[in-house]
C-alpha positions as CSV (number, residue, x, y, z in Angstrom):
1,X,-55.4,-5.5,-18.9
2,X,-52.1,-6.6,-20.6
3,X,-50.3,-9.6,-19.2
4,X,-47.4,-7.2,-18.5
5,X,-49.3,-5.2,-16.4
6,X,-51.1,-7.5,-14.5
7,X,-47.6,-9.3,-13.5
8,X,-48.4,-12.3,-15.5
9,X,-45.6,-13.3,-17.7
10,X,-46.2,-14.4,-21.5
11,X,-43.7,-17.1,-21.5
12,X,-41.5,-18.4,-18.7
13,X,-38.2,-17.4,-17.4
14,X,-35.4,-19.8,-15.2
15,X,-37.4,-21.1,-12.2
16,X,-34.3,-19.7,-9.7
17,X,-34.9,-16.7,-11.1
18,X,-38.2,-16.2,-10.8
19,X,-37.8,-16.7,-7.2
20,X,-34.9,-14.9,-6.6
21,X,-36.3,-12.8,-3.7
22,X,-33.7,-9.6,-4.1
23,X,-31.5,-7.4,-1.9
24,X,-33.3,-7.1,1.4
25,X,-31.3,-3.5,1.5
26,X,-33.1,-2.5,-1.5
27,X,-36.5,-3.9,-0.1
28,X,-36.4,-1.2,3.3
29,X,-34.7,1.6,0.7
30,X,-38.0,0.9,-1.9
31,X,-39.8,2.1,1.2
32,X,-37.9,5.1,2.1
33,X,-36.2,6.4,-0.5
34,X,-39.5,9.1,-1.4
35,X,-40.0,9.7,2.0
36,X,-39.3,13.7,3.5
37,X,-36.7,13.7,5.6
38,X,-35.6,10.5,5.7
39,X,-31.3,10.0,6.6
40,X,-30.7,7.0,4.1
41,X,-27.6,5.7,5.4
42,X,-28.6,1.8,4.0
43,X,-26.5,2.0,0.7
44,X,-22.6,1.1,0.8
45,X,-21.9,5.3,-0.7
46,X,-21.0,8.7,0.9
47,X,-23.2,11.9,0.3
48,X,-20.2,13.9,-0.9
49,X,-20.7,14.0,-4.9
50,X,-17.6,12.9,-7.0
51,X,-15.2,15.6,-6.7
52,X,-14.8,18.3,-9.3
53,X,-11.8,17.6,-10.9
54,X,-12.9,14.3,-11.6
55,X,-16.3,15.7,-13.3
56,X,-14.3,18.1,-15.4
57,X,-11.8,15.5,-16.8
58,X,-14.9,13.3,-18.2
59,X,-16.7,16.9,-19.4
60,X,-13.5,17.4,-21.4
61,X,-13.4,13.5,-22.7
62,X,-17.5,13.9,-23.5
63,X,-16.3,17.4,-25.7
64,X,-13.5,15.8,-27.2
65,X,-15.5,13.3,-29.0
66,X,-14.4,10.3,-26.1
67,X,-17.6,8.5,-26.9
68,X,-16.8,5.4,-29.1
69,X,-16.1,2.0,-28.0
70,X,-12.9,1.0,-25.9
71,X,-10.9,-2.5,-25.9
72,X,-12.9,-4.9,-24.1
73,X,-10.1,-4.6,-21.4
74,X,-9.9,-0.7,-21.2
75,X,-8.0,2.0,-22.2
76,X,-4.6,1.9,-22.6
77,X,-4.0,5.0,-20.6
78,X,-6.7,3.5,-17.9
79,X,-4.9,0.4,-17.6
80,X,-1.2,2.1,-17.3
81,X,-2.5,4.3,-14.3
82,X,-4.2,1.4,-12.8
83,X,-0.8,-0.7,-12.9
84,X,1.5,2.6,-11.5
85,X,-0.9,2.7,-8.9
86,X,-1.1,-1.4,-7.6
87,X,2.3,-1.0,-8.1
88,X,3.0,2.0,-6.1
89,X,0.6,0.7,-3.4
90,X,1.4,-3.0,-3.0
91,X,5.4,-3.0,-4.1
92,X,4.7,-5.4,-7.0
93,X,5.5,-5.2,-10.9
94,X,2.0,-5.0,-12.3
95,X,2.3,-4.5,-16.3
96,X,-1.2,-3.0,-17.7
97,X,-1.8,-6.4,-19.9
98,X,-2.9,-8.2,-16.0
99,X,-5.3,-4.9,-15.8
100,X,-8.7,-5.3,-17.2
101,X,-11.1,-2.3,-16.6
102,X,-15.0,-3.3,-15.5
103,X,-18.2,-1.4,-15.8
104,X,-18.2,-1.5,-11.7
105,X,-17.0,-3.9,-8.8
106,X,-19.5,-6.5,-9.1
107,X,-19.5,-6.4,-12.9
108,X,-16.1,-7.8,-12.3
109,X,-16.6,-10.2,-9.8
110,X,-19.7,-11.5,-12.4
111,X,-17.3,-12.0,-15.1
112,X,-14.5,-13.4,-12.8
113,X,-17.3,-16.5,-11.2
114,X,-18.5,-16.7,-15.0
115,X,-15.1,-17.7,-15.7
116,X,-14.7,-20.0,-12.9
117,X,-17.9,-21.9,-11.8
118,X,-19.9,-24.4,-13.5
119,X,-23.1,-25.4,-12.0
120,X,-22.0,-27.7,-8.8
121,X,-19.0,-26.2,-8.4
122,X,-18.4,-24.6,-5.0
123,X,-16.6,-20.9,-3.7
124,X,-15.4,-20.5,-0.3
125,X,-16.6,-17.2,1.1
126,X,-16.1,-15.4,4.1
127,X,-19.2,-13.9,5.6
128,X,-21.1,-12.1,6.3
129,X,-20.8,-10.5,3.0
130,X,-22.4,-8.0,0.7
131,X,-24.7,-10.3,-0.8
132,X,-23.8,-9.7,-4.4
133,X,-21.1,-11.6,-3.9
134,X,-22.9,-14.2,-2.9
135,X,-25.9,-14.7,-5.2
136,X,-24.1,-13.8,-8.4
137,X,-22.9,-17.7,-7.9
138,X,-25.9,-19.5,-6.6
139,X,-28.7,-17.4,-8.0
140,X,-27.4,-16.5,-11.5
141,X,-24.4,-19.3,-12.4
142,X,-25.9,-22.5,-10.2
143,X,-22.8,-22.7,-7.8
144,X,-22.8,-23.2,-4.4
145,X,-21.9,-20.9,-1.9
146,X,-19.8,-22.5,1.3
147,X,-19.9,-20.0,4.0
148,X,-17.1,-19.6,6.6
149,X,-18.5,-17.2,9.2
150,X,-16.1,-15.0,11.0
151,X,-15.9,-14.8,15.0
152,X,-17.5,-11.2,16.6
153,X,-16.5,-10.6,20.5
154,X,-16.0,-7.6,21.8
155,X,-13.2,-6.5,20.4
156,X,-14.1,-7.4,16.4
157,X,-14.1,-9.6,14.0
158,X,-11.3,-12.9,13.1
159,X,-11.2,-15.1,10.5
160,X,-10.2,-19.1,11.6
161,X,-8.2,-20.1,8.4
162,X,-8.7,-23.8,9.7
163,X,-12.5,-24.0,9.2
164,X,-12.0,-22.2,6.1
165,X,-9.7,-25.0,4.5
166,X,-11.5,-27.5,5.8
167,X,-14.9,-26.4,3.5
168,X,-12.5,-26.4,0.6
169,X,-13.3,-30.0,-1.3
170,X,-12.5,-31.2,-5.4
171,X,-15.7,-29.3,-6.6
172,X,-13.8,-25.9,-5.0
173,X,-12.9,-23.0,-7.9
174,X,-12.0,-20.3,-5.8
175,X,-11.7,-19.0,-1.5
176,X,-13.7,-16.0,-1.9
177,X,-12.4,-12.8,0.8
178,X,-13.3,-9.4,0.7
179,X,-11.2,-7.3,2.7
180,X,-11.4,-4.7,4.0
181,X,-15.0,-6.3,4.8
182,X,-18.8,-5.0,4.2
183,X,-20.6,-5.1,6.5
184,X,-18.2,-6.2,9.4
185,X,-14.9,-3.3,8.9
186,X,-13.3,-6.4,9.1
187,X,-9.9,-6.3,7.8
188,X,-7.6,-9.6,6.9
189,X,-3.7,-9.4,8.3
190,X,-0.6,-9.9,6.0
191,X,-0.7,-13.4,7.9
192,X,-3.7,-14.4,6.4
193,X,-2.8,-13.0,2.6
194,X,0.1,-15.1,2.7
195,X,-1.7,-18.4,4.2
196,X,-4.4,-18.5,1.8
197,X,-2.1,-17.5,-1.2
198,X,-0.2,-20.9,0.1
199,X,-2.7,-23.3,0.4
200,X,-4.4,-21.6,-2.9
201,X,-1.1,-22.7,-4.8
202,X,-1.2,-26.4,-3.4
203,X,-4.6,-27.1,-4.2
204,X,-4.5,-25.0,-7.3
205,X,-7.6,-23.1,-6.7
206,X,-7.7,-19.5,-6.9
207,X,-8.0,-16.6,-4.9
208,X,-10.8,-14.0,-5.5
209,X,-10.0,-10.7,-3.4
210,X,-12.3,-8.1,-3.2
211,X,-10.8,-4.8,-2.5
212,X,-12.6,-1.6,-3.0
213,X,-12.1,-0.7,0.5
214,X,-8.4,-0.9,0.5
215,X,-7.9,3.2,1.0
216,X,-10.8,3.4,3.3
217,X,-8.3,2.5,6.8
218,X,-7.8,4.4,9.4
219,X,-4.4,3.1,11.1
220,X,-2.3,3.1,7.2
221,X,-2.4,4.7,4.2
222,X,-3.5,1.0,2.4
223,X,-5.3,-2.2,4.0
224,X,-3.5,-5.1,3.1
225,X,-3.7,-7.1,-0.2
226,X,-4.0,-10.6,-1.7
227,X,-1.4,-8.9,-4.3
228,X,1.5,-8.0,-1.1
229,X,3.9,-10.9,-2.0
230,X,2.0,-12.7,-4.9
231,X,3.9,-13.4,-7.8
232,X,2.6,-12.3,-11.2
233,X,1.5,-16.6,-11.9
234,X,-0.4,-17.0,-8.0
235,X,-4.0,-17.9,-8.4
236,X,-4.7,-14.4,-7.2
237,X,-7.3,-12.2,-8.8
238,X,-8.1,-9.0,-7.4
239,X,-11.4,-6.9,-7.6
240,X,-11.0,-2.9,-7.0
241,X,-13.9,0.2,-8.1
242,X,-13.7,3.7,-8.2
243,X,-16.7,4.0,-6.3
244,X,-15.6,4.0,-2.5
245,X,-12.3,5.9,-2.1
246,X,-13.0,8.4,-5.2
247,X,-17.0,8.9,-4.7
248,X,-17.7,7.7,-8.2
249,X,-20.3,5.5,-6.8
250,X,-23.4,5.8,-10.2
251,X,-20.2,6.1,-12.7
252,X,-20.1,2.6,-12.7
253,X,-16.1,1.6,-13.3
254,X,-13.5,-1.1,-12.0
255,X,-10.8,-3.5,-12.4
256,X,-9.2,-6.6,-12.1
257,X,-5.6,-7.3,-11.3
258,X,-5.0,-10.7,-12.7
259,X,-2.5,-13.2,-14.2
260,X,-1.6,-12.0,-17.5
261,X,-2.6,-15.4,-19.4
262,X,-6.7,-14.4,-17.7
263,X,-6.6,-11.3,-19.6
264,X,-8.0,-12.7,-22.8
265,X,-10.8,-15.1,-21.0
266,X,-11.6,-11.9,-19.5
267,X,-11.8,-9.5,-22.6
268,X,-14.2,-12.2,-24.3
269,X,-16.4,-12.0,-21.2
270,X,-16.5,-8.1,-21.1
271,X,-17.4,-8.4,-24.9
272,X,-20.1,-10.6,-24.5
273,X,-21.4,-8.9,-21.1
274,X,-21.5,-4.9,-22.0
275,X,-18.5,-4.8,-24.1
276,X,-16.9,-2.3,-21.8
277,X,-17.3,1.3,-19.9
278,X,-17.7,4.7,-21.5
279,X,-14.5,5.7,-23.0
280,X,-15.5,9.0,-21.1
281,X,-15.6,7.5,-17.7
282,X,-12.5,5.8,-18.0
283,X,-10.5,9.2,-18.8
284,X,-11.9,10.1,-15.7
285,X,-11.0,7.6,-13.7
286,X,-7.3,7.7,-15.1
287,X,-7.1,11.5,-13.9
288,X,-8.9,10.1,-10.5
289,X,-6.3,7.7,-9.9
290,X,-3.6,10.1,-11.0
291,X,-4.6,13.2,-8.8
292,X,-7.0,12.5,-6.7
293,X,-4.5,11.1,-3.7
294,X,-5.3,14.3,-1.6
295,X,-9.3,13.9,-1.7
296,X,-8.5,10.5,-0.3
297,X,-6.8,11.4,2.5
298,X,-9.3,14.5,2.9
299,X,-12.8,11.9,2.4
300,X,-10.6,9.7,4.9
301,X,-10.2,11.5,7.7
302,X,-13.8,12.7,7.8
303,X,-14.6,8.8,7.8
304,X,-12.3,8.1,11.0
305,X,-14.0,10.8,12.8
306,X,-17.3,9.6,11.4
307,X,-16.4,6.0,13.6
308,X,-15.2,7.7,16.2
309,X,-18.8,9.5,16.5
310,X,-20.4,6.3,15.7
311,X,-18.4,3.8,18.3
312,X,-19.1,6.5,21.0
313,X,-23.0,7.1,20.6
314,X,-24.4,4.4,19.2
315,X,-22.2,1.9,20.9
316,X,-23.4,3.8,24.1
317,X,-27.2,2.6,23.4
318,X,-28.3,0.0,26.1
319,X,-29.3,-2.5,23.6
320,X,-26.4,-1.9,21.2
321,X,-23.2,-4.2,21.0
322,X,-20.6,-2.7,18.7
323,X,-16.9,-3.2,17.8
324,X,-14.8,-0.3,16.2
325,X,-14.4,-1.4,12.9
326,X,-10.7,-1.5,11.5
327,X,-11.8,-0.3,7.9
328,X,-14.7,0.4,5.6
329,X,-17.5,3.2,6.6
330,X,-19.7,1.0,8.2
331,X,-21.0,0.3,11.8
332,X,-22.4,-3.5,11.8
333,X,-24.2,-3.5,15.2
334,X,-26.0,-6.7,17.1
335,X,-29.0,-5.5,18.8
336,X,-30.2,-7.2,22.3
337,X,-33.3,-8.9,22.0
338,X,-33.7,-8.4,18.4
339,X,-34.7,-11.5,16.4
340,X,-35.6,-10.3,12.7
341,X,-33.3,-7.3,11.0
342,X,-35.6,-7.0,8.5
343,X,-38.5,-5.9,10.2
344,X,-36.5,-3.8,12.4
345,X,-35.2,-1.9,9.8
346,X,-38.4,-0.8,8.6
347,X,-39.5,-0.3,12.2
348,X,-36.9,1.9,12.5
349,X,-37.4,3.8,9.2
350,X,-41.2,4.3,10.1
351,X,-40.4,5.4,14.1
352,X,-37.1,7.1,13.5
353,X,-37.3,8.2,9.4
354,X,-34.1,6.8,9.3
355,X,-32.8,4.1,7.1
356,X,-30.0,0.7,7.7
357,X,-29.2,-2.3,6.2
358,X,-30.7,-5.4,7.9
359,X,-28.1,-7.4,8.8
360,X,-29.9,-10.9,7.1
361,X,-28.8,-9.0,3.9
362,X,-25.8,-10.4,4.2
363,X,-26.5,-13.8,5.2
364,X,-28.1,-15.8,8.0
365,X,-25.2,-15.1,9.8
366,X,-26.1,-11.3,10.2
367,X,-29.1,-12.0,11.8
368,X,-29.6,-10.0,14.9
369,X,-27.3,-7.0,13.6
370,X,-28.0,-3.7,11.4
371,X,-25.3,-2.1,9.5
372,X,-25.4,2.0,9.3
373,X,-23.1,3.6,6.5
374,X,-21.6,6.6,8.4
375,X,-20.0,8.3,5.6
376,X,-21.8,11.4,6.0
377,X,-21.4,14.4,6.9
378,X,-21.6,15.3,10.8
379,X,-25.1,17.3,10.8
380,X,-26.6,13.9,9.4
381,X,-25.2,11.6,11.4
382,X,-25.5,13.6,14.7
383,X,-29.5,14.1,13.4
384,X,-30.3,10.1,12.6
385,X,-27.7,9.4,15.9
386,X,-30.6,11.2,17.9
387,X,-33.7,10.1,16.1
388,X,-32.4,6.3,16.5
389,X,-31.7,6.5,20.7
390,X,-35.1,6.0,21.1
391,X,-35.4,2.7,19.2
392,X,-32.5,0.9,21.1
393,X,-33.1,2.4,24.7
């Protein structure tokens, strides 16, 4: 048998990486995802497909020959629409050259911590967090991750600004916040934009703001941003996809809004990463962002009656504590009694056939919780909000 099949490697590879244990979302999903039957509702993405319009403007690109390399930052005509629309949103002048367009979300917060962190250096993150964010500087860059865990009661989550400038030392690059939150539905105030972008300023460290769940809110049309009141030279760099509020989860596309003197640093990095997405994808996601304000107020208001369904039945299991979350699609639930997520989720995806995130995914600090995506449509949910009563009785 060939070393490569027997696991054995021919020649070594970065000891951190070698152990680099994985998402433990992907660990229950590589158990479920052949299963009959099974209601996946572990991964951050709706079942609705992207919608139709937005298929038939990159059909149209692929026809037209839209299949040759792009600047490393984008399109032009990406990068206009992307401004219009932080502009439109978040009341600021946003010129395209502080756009640069990403093969995804985390693609761009890759490039951003490659720009930032040196081995030793430190980011300040708010957690619990998808933990991309999190190992894309400790695994892959050899930073250090300082987590600031946000206070849960009863009535949701709140972030204590104190602690997190007190974790901030000389070795600090960047304060780390994704709002509105995954897992929690967390969702920082205009308060809190404005006394981070402050204390960034003085202690000249930047801001990273990760924002792909800025349209998915269910009390305003748009959760607030790190951008609301930011000048275009604040240490303020914020992260935004096409997956979430467009369902263009597999098409792989983002940006960055970003001082204009970054937008070079960045361009080098996209070269040197992947160069840059499909020219094809991006004409899509300009007509998405041009047209597609009526799907998100459509996808929306299935969501908020999603929670609604969600905060009523599952929060009404005995062993179930849960908070309405403000934002987001998800339900991050603590469970009474329960004292590894891990193992309960796969519990739950052998008993029930139905499949959540452990809440260790996300740190220790979400220990003792589960998060279910309920962006689905009713039938599911109602169907996997049955088959899981039995498990937390």
């Amino acid at each position: 048998m060939s070393a490569g099949l027997s696991g054995a490697l021919p020649a070594p590879i970065r000891p951190v990486i070698a152990g680099f244990a994985g998402s433990r979302i992907r660990e229950v999903s590589k158990i479920g995802m052949e299963r009959p039957g099974v209601t996946a509702l572990w991964f951050g993405e709706g079942d609705r497909p992207t919608p139709r319009f937005i298929c038939d403007a990159a059909a149209q690109a692929l026809a037209a020959g839209r299949t040759y390399y792009t600047s490393n930052s984008g399109t032009p005509e990406l990068r206009q629409a992307i401004a219009r629309y932080a502009m439109r949103l978040h009341g600021q002048k946003i010129v395209p050259e502080r756009v640069t367009v990403t093969a995804s979300g985390v693609n761009a917060l890759m490039l951003i911590m490659q720009a930032l962190v040196d081995p030793g250096d430190n980011v300040v993150m708010v957690t619990p967090v998808w933990p991309n964010c999190a190992d894309n500087i400790s695994v892959v860059l050899g930073g250090e991750v300082r987590r600031v865990t946000l206070a849960a009661d009863e009535r949701g989550w709140r972030l204590d600004l104190d602690r997190l400038f007190a974790a901030c030392d000389g070795r600090t690059r960047a304060i780390f916040v994704n709002s509105p939150g995954n897992p929690t539905g967390w969702m920082a105030g205009a308060a809190d934009h404005l006394a981070l972008r402050e204390f960034a300023r003085k202690r000249r460290i930047w801001i990273v703001a990760d924002e792909v769940y800025e349209r998915i809110v269910y009390d305003r049309a748009c959760a607030p941003s790190a951008l609301d009141g930011a000048s275009p030279d604040d240490p303020v760099i914020v992260v935004n996809s096409f997956s979430k509020a467009w369902c263009m989860t597999g098409w792989r596309l983002g940006w960055i809004v970003h001082p204009q003197a970054l937008g070079e640093t960045l361009a080098k990095l996209n070269e040197v990463n992947m160069s840059g997405p499909a020219m094809f994808a991006q004409d899509a996601g300009t007509v998405a962002i041009e047209q597609g304000e009526g799907f998100i107020r459509e996808i929306v208001d299935d969501y908020r009656r999603a929670r609604e369904v969600v905060v009523q039945r599952l929060g009404a299991m005995p062993r179930v504590r849960l908070a309405r979350p403000e934002a987001a699609f998800y339900a991050f639930f603590r469970v009474d009694g329960m004292t590894d997520s891990l193992a309960t989720a796969k519990q739950v995806l052998d008993r029930a056939n139905v499949g959540l995130a452990p809440g260790v995914a996300f740190g220790p600090e979400g220990e003792g919780w589960l998060r279910l995506c309920f962006a689905t449509s009713p039938q599911r949910l109602s169907d996997a909000l049955d088959r899981l009563a039995p498990a937390f009785a």
